[in-house]
C-alpha positions as CSV (number, residue, x, y, z in Angstrom):
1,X,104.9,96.7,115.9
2,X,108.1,98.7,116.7
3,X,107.4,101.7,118.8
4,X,109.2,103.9,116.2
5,X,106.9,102.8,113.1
6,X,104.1,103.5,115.4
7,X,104.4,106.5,115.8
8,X,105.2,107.2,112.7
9,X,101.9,105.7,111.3
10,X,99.8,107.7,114.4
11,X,102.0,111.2,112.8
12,X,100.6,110.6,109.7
13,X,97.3,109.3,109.9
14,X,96.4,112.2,112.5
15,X,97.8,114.5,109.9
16,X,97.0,113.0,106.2
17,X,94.2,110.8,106.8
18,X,95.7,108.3,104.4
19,X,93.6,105.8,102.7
20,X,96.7,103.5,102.4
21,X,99.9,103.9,104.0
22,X,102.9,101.5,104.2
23,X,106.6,102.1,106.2
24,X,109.4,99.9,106.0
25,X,112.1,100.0,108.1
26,X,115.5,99.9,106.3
27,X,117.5,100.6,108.5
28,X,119.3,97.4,108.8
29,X,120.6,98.3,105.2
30,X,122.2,101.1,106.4
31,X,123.8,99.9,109.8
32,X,127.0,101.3,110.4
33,X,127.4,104.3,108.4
34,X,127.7,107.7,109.8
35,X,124.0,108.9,110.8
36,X,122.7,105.8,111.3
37,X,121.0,105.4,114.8
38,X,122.7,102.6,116.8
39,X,119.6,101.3,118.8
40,X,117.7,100.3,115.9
41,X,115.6,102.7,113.3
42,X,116.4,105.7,111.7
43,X,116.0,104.7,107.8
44,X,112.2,104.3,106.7
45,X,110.5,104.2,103.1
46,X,106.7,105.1,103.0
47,X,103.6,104.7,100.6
48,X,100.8,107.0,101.5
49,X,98.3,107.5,99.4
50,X,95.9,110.2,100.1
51,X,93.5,112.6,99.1
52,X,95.4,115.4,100.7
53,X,98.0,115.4,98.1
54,X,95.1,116.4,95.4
55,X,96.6,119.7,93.6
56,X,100.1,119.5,95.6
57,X,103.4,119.6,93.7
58,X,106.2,116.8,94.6
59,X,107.8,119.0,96.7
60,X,104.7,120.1,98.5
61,X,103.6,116.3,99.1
62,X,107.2,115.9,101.1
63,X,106.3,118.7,102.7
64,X,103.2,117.8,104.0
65,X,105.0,114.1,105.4
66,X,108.0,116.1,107.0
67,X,105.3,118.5,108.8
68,X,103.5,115.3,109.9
69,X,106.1,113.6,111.1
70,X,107.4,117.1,113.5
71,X,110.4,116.7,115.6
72,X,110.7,112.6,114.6
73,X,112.8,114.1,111.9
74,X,116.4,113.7,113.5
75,X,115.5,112.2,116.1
76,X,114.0,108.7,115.5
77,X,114.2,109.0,112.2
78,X,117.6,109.7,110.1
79,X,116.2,109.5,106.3
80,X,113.0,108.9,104.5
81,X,112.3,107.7,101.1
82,X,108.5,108.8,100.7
83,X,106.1,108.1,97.6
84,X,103.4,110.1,97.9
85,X,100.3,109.5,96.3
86,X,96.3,110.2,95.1
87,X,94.3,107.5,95.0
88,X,93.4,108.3,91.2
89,X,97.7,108.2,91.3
90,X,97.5,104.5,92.4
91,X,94.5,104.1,90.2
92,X,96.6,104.9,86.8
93,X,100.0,102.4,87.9
């Protein structure tokens, strides 16, 4: 596993507890254009579903992933695409 998605999934399992939680690097979709981190990374999309998000707005859910994630944001990590879930969410799809 890349060192980078590693420590994303360590971020947010310390912090979310997920019960299912999925990150795809993109990044090599995005090579090239300005922002985009040169050595690889920068461009995820994650799935978490968790029980954490119960009662939490959108907003608040993205919240909760940026706070989890700390000071990966800019650093290792450029842009994030995140669908955040309950498990009664998943349930219902």
């Amino acid at each position: 596993m890349h060192k980078n998605i590693q420590l994303i999934k360590e971020r947010l399992q310390a912090s979310l507890e997920p019960q299912t939680l999925t990150i795809q690097d993109d990044s090599a979709k995005h090579a090239g254009h300005a922002g985009a981190i040169e050595s690889g990374g920068g461009h995820y999309k994650l799935h978490i579903v968790s029980n954490k998000f119960h009662a939490q707005s959108a907003i608040m859910r993205h919240k909760m992933v940026y706070v989890a994630l700390g000071d990966a944001m800019g650093s290792i990590i450029h842009a994030v695409s995140i669908k955040a879930q309950t498990p009664a969410e998943t349930a219902t799809e």
